[in-house]
C-alpha positions as CSV (number, residue, x, y, z in Angstrom):
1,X,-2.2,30.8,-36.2
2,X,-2.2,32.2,-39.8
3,X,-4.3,35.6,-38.6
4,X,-7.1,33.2,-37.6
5,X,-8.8,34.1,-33.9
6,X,-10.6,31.6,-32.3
7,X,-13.7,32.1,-30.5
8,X,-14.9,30.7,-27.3
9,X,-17.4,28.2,-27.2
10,X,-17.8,27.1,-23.6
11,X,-15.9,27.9,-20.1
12,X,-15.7,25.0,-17.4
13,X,-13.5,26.7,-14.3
14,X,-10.0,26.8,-15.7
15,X,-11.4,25.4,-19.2
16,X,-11.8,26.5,-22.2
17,X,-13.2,25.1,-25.4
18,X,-12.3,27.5,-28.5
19,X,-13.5,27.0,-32.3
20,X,-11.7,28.2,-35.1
21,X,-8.5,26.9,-34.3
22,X,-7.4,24.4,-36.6
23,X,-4.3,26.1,-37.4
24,X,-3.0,26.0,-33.9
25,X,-0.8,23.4,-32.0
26,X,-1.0,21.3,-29.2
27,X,0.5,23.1,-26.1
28,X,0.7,26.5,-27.5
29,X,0.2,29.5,-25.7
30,X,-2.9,31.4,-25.8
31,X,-4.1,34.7,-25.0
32,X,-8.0,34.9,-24.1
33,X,-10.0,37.7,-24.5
34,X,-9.2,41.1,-24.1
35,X,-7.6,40.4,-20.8
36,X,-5.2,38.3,-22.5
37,X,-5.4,35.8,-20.0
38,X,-2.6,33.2,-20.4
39,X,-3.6,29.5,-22.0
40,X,-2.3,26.7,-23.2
41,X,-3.8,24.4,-25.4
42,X,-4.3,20.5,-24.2
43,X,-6.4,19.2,-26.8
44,X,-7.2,19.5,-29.9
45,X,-10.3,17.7,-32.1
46,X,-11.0,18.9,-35.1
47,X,-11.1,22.7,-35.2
48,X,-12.1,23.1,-31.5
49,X,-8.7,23.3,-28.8
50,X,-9.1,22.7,-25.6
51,X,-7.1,25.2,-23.1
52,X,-6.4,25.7,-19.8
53,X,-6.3,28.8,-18.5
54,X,-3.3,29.9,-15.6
55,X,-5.7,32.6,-14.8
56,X,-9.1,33.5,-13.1
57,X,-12.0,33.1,-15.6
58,X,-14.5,34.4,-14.0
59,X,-16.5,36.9,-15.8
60,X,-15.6,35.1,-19.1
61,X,-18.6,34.2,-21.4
62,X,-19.1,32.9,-25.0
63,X,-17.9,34.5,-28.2
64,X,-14.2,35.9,-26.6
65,X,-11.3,36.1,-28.5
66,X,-8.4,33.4,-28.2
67,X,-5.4,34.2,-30.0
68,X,-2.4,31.5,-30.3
69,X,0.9,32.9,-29.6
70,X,2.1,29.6,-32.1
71,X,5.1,29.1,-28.9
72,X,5.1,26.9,-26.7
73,X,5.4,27.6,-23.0
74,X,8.9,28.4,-22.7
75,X,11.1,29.2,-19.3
76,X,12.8,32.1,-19.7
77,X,16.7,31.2,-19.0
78,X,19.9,34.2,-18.3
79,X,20.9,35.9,-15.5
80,X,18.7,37.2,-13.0
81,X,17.0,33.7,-12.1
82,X,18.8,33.4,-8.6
83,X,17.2,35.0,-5.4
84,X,14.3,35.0,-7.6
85,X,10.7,34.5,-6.3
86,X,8.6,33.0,-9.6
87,X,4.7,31.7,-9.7
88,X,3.7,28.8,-11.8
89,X,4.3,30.0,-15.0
90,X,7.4,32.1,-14.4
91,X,5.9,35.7,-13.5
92,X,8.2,37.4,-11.1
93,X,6.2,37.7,-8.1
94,X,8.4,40.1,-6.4
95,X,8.0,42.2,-9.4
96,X,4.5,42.3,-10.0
97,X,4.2,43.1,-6.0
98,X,6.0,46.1,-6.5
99,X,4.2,47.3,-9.7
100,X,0.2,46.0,-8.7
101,X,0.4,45.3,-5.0
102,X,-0.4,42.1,-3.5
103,X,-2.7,40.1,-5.3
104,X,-2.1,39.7,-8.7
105,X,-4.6,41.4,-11.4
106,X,-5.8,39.0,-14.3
107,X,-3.8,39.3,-17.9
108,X,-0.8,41.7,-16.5
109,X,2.1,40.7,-18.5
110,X,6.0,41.1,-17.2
111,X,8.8,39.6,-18.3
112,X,10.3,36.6,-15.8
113,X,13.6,38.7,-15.8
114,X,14.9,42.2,-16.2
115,X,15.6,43.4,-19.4
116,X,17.1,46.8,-17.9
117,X,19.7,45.8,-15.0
118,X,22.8,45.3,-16.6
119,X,25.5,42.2,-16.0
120,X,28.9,41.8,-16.0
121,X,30.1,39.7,-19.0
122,X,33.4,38.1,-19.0
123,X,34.1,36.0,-22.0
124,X,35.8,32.8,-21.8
125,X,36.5,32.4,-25.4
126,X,37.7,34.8,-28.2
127,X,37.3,35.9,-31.7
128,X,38.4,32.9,-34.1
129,X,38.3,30.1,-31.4
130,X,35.4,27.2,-32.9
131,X,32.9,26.5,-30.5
132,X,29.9,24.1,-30.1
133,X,26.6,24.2,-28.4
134,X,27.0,23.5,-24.7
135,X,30.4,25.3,-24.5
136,X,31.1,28.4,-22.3
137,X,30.9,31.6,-23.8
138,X,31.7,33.6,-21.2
139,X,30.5,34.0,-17.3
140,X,29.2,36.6,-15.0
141,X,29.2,36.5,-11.2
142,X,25.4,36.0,-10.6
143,X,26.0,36.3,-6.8
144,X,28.6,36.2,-4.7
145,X,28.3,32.3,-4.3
146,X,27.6,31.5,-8.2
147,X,28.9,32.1,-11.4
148,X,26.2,32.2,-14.2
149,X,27.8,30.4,-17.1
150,X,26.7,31.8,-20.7
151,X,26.5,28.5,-23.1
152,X,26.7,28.6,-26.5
153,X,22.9,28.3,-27.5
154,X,21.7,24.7,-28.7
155,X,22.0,23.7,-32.1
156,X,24.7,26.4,-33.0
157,X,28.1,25.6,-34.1
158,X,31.0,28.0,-35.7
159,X,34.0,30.0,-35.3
160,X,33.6,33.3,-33.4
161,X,33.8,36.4,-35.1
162,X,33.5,38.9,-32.2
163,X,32.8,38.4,-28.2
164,X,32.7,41.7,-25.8
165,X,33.4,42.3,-22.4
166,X,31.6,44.5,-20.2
167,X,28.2,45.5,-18.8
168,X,25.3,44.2,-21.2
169,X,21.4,43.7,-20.4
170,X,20.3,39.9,-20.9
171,X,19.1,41.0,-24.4
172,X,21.8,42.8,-25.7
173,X,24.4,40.6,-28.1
174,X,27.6,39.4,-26.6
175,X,29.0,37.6,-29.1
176,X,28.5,37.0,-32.9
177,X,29.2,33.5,-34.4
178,X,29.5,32.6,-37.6
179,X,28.1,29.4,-38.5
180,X,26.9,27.2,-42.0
181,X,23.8,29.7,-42.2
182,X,25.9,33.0,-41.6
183,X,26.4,35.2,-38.8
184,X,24.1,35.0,-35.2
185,X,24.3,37.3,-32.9
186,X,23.9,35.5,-29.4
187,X,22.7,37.2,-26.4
188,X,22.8,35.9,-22.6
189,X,18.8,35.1,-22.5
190,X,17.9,31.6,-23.5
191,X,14.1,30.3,-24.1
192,X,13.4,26.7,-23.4
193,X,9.9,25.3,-24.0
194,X,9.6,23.4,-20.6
195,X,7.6,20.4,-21.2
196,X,10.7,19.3,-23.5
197,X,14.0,18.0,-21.6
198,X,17.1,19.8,-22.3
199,X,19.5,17.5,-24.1
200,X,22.9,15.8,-23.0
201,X,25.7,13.9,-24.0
202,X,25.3,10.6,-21.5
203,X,23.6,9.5,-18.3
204,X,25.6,8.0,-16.1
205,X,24.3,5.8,-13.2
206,X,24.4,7.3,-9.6
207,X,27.0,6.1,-7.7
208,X,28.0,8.7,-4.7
209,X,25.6,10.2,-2.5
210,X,24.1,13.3,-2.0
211,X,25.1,13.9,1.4
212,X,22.4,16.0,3.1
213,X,23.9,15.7,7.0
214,X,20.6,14.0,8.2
215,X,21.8,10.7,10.1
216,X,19.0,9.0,9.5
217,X,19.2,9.9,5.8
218,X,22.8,9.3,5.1
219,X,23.1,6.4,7.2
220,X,19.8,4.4,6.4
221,X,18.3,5.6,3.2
222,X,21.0,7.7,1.7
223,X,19.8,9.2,-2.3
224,X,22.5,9.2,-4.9
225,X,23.6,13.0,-6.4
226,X,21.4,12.8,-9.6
227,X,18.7,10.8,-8.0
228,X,15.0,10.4,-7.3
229,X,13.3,10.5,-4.1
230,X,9.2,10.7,-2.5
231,X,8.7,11.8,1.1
232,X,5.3,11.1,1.6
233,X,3.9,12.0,5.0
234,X,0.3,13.0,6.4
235,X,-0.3,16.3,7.5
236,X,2.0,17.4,10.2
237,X,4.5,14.7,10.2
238,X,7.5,17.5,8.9
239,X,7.5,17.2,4.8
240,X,8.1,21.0,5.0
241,X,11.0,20.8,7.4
242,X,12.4,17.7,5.8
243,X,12.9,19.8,2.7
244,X,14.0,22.9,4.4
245,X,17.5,20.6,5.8
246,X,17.7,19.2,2.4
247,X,18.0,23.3,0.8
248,X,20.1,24.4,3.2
249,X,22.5,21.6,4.0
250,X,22.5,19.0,0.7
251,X,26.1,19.4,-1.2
252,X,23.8,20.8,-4.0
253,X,25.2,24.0,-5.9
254,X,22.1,25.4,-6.9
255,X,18.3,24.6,-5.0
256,X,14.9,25.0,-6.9
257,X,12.1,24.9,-4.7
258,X,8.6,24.8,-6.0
259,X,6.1,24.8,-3.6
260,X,3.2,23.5,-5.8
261,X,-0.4,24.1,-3.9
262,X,0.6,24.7,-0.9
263,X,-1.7,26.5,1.4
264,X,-0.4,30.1,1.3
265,X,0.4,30.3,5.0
266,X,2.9,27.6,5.0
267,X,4.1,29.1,1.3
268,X,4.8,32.7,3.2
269,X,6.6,30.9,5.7
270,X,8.8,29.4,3.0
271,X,9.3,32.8,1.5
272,X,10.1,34.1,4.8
273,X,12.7,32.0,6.2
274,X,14.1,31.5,2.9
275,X,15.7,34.5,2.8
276,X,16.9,34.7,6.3
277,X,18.7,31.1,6.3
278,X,22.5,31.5,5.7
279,X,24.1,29.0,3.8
280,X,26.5,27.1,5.9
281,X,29.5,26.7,3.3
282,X,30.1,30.5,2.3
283,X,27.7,32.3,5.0
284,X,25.9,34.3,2.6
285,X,22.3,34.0,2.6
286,X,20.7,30.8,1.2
287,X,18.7,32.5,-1.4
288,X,21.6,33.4,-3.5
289,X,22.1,30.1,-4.7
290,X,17.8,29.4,-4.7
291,X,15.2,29.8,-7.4
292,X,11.8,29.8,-5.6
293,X,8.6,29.1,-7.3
294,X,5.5,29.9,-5.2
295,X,2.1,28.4,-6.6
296,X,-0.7,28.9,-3.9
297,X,-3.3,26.5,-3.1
298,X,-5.5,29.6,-3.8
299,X,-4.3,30.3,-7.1
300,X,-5.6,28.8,-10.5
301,X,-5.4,25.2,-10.4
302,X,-4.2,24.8,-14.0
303,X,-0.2,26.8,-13.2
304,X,0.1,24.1,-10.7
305,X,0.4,21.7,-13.5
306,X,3.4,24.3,-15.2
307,X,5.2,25.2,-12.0
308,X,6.7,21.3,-11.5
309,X,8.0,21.7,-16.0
310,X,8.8,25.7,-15.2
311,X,11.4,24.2,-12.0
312,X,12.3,21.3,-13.6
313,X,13.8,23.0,-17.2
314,X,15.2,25.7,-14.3
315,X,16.7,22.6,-12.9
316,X,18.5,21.5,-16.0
317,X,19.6,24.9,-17.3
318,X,22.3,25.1,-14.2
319,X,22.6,21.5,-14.8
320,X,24.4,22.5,-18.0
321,X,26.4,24.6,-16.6
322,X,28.2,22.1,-14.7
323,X,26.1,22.4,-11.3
324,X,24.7,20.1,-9.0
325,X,21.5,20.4,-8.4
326,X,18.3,19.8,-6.2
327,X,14.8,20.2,-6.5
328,X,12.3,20.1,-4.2
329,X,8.4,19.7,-5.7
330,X,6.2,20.2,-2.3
331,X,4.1,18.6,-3.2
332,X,3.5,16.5,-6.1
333,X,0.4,15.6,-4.9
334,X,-1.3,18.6,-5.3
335,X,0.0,18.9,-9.0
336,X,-1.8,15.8,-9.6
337,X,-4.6,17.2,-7.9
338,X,-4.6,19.6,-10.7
339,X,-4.2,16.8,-13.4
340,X,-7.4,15.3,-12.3
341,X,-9.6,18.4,-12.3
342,X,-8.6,18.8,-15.6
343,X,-8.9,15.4,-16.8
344,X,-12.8,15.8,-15.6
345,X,-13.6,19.0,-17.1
346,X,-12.3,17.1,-20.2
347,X,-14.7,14.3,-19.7
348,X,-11.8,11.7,-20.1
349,X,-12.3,8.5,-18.4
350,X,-11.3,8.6,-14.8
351,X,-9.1,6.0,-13.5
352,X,-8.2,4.9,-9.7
353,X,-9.7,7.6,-7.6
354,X,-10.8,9.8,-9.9
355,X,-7.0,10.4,-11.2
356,X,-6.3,10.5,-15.2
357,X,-4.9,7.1,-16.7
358,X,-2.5,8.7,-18.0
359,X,-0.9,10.0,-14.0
360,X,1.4,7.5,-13.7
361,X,3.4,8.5,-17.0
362,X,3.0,12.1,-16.1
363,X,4.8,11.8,-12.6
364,X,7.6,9.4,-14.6
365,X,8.1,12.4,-17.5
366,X,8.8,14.8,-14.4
367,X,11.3,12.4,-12.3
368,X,13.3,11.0,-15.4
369,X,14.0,14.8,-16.1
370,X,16.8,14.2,-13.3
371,X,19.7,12.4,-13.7
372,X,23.6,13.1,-13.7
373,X,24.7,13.7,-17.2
374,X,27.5,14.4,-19.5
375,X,27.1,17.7,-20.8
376,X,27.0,19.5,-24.5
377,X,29.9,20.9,-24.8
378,X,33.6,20.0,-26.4
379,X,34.9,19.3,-22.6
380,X,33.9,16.9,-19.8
381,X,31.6,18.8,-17.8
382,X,29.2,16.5,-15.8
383,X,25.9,17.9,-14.1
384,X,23.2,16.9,-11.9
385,X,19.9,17.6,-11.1
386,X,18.4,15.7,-8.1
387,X,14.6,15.3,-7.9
388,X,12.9,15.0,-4.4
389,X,9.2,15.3,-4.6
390,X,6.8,15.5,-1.4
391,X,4.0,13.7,-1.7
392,X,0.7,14.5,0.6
393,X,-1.8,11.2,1.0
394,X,-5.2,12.3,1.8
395,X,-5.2,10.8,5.7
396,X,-1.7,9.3,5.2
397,X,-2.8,6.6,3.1
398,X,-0.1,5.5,1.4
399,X,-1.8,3.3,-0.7
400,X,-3.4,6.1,-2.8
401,X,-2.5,6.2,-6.1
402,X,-0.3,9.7,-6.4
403,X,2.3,7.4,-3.8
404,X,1.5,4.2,-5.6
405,X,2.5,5.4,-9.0
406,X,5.3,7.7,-7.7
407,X,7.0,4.7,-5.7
408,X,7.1,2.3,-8.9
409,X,9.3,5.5,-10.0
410,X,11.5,6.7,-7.5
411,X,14.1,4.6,-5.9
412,X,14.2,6.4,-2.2
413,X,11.4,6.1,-0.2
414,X,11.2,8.3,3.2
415,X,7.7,7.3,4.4
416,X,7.0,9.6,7.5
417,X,5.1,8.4,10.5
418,X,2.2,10.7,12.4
419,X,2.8,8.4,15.2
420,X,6.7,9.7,15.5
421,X,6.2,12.8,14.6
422,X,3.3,13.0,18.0
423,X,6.1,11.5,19.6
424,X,8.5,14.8,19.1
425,X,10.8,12.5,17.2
426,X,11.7,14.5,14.4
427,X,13.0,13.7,11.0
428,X,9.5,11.4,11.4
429,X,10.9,9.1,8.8
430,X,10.1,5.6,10.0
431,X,12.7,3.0,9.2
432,X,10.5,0.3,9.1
433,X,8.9,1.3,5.7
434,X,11.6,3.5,4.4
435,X,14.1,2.4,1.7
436,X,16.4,3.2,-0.3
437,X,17.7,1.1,-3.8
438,X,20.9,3.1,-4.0
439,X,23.1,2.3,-0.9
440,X,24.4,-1.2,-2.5
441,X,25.9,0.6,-5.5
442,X,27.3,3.2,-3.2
443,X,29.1,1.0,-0.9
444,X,32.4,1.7,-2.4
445,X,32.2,5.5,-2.4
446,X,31.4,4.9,1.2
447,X,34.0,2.4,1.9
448,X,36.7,4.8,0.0
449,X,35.8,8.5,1.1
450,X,34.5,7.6,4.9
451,X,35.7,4.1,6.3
452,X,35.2,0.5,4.9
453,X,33.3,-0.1,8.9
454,X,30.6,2.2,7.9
455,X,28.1,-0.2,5.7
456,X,28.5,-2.8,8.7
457,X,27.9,-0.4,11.2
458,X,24.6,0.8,9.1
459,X,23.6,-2.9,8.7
460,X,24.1,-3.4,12.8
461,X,21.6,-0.3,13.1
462,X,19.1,-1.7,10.8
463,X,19.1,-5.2,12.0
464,X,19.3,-4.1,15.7
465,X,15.6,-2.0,14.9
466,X,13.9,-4.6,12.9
467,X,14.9,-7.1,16.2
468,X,13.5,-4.1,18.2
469,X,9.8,-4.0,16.3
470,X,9.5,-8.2,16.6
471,X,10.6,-8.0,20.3
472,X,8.5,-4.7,21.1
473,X,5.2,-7.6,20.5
474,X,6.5,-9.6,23.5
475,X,6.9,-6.8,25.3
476,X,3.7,-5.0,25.2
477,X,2.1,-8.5,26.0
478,X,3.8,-9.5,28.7
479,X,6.3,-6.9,29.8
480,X,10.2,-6.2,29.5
481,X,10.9,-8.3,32.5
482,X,10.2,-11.4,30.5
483,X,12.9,-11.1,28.0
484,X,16.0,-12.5,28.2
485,X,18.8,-10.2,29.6
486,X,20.4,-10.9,25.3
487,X,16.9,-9.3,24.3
488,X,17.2,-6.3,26.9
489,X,20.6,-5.2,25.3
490,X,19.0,-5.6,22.1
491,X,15.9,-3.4,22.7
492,X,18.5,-1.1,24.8
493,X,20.8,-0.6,21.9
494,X,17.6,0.2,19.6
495,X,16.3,2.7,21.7
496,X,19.7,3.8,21.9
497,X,20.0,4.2,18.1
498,X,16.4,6.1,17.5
499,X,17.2,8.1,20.5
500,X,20.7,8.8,20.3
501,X,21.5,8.1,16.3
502,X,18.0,9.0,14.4
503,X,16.6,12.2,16.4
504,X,18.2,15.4,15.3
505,X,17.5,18.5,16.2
506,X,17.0,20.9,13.5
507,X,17.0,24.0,15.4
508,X,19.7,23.2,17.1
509,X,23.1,24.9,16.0
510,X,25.8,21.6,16.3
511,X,23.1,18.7,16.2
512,X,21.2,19.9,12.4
513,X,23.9,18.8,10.9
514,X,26.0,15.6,10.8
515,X,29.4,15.3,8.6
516,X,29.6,11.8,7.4
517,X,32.6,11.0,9.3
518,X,30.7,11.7,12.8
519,X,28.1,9.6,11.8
520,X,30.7,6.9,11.4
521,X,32.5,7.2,14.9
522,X,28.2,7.8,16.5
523,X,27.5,4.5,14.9
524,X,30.8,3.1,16.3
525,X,30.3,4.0,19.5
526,X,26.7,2.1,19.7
527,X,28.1,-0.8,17.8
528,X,31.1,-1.2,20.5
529,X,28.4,-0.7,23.7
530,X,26.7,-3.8,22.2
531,X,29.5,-5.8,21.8
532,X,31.2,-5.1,24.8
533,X,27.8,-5.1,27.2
534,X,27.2,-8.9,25.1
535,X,30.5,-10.1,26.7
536,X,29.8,-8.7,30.1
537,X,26.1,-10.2,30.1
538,X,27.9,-13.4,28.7
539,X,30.0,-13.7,31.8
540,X,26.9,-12.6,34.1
541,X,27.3,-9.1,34.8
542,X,23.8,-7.8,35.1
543,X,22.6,-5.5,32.5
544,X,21.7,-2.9,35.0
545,X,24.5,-2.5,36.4
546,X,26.1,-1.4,32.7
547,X,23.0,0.8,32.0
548,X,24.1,2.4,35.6
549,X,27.4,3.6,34.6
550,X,28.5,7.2,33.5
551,X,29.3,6.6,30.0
552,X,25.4,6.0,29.3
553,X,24.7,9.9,29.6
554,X,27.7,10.8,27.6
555,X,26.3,8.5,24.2
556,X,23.0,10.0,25.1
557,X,24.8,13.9,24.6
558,X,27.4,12.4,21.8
559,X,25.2,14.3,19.1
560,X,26.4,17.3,20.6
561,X,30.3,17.0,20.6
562,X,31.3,19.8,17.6
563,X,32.7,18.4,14.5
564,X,35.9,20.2,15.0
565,X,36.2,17.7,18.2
566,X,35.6,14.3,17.0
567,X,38.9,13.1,19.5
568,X,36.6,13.0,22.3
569,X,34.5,9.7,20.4
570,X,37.8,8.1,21.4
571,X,38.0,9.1,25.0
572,X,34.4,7.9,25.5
573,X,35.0,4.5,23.6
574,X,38.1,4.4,26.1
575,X,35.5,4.8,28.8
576,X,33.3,2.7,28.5
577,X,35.3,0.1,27.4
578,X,37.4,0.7,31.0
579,X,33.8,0.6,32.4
580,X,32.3,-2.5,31.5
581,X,35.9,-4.3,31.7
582,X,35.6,-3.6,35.7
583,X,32.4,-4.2,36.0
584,X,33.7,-7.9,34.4
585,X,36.4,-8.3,36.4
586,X,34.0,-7.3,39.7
587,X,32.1,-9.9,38.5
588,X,34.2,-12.6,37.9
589,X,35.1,-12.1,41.2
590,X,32.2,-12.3,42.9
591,X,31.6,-15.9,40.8
């Protein structure tokens, strides 16, 4: 605003209705009152603005002063973001901890990263080389795990005319560039209004998997690297933990997790074990290659709406570096929770549920944000982010409009079950509902990097549990000794695959993880027990008698044979196959 402070005219919760602000602009920043309580404006009619407020506005009355900032509400982007702990709109909470305690006091202002510790600059490029916006500068060793890679800053082009090497604060000049408007000076801290995607060269179409070591995931419903999946799930069923294997074993370079309205036990939990969780490719901790945003169901309803745009332009700013990423939102339903308190203090026309009309195109904006992309930048570099948003249906209803709108979006669905996860049988994604629209266009990254069997094997699986849930009718009617000994096998090789295949044991040091391979010889091992125990009840060996033998226990433990092992999937195919061919032979005999 030209001078101009606005004055407020009413205060609704987390809104605030401010006259005198023609000269302002829709989402700009505000400060209110003498607090200087952070805003951000959401409407605008005339001379009045709309804001909502990230803050407490208790206390607040007519008459205060709102001052526009005339910025948007920016991410601030350089080194210092890993291993960082950030609330909804990017205040370091780790900081403000340290400086005011506990809970954090209205209007305190820090800046999201430290403009005192110095970093290591090592340039990439040197004085007279041309460069372009997207190309590396120069790096510096974040962590021991990452290397922060300093990009020349969008929109500049030129030749540069000096670059340094050495310790240098994220605001000090690295490099100068000349370009058509003279000389910049470019330091390592970027800004990045966060409601506005970063740009890119090209999206490409997902074609190879993100591969996250959860059978059930891989195997079933597998998401592409630079895809988009919900996990909806009632209370209970294990969103949380879900997310948690995802963080710590998905071939993602980078992890952002927001935890968006959570309730603050389960959010101290998270900020807990976070830390303490060793990342299984370099074992150094998991936080070193993690940006957490914590945003309290207890906190001001309004950041919940910012911390899903403050994680996602996080997202993409390692994304343009070259990095693979993934980002957890837990849970989106609680951001939209948000959305629809505003929308009422706004007196806008409620849709389904109370929800804004305008939900559905809110929850797209946030998912088409991921994507892999050709970078900026005069080489090839390609970058990911993947987008995996938890969604939390009041009573597990999944018809709801927050999981309606969000599945018309996504393209992997892992709908959890309460009635698996009271059964201990844990991931508690049910493979009756579940889906996923990327495993057809996959097929040949499976078929090349893992074994052209695999897709058949994962169709035997899924066809052997759909038989399961159209026989398990029968059986509660009238009992298992009605079917057919053909039926038996069946529902014995489907308990066999949710038993065996789909439980895993997070806690459990060999079973929370399963490389792609073993999950191709597990699966192979089920596939040949049907086909073998088919022929022997084909030539009237009694399926008890094959359920008897001492192969049985050994499928039962084969989620438990180390990775470094996988010979011994042979010797137990060799066994039972020696099995059941004497128990044939016996039989035949006895005919």
């Amino acid at each position: 605003m030209a001078g101009n402070v606005g004055k407020t005219v009413k205060i609704s919760g987390p809104l605030i209705v401010a006259e005198n602000m023609a000269d302002a602009k829709l989402y700009d920043v505000v400060h209110v009152s003498k607090m200087r309580l952070v805003g951000e404006i959401i409407e605008l009619r005339g001379d009045k603005a709309s804001i909502q407020v990230y803050e407490e506005t208790s206390g607040l009355g007519p008459g205060e002063d709102v001052v526009s900032t005339g910025e948007p509400l920016s991410a601030e982007l350089a080194p210092g973001l890993l291993t960082g702990i950030f609330d909804g709109i990017q205040r370091p909470l780790t900081t403000l901890n340290f400086q005011y305690g506990s809970r954090i006091s209205r209007g305190v202002s820090v800046n999201a990263l430290s403009r005192d510790k110095k970093w290591h600059f090592t340039p990439r490029v040197k004085a007279g080389d041309e460069v372009a916006e997207g190309d590396i500068l120069g790096v510096v060793q974040e962590t021991e795990i990452v290397e922060h890679r300093i990009l020349v800053p969008n929109g500049m082009r030129g030749k540069v005319v000096s670059i340094g090497e050495g310790d240098y604060t994220i605001v000090d000049p690295v490099a100068k560039i000349k370009t058509e408007a003279g000389e910049a000076a470019v330091c390592m801290l970027r800004k990045w209004p966060v409601r506005k995607g970063r740009p890119y060269r090209e999206k490409f179409s997902p074609d190879r998997p993100m591969v996250t070591g959860q059978r059930v995931i891989d195997t079933l419903f597998p998401i592409a690297r630079g895809g988009v999946a919900a996990v909806p799930g009632p209370f209970g069923s294990g969103k949380t933990v879900v997310q948690h294997q995802l963080a710590k074993w998905a071939d993602a370079d980078i992890i952002v997790y927001i935890g968006c309205g959570e309730r603050g036990n389960e959010m101290t939990d998270v900020l807990n074990e976070f830390p303490a969780l060793k990342d299984p490719k370099t074992g150094e901790p998991l936080m070193k290659r993690t940006v957490l945003i914590a945003n309290t169901s207890d906190m001001p309803v309004a950041a919940r709406e910012a911390s899903i745009y403050t994680g996602i332009t996080i997202a993409e700013y390692f994304r343009d570096m070259g990095y693979n990423v993934a980002i957890m939102a837990d849970s989106t339903s609680r951001w939209a929770e948000a959305l629809r308190e505003m929308s009422g203090r706004l007196e806008e026309m409620p849709g389904d549920e109370g929800y804004p009309a305008y939900l559905a195109s809110r929850l797209a904006e946030f998912y088409e944000r991921a994507g892999i992309v050709k970078l900026l930048g005069s080489d090839e570099r390609v970058g990911s982010v993947t987008a995996i948003g938890a969604v939390s249906p009041p009573g597990g209803d999944l018809s709801e409009p927050v999981s309606q709108a969000t599945l018309r979006i996504v393209k992997v669905f892992w709908g959890l079950s309460a009635s698996l996860a009271y059964k201990r049988h844990f991931p508690a994604i049910d493979w009756l509902i579940s889906y996923s629209l990327y495993a057809d266009r996959m097929k040949g990254w499976y078929d090349k990097n893992v074994g052209k069997g695999f897709f058949k094997y994962r169709q035997f699986a899924m066809t052997t549990l759909q038989e399961e849930a159209s026989l398990d009718e029968i059986v509660r009617l009238v009992g298992m000794d009605a079917l057919s000994s053909h039926d038996r096998l069946i529902m014995e090789t489907a308990k066999m695959i949710r038993e065996d295949y789909l439980h895993q044991n997070a806690f459990h040091e060999v079973d929370t993880y399963t490389s792609l391979r073993k999950q191709l010889l597990m699966l192979l091992t089920i596939y040949e027990f049907y086909t073998l125990s088919e022929e022997a009840v084909g030539r009237f060996v009694a399926l008890d008698d094959i359920l008897k033998c001492s192969f049985m226990e050994k499928i039962g433990r084969a989620k438990y044979i180390e990775e470094g092992n996988l010979s011994a999937f042979d010797e137990l195919i060799g066994e039972m196959s020696a099995e059941i061919k004497a128990l044939t032979e016996g039989g035949e005999r006895d005919v």
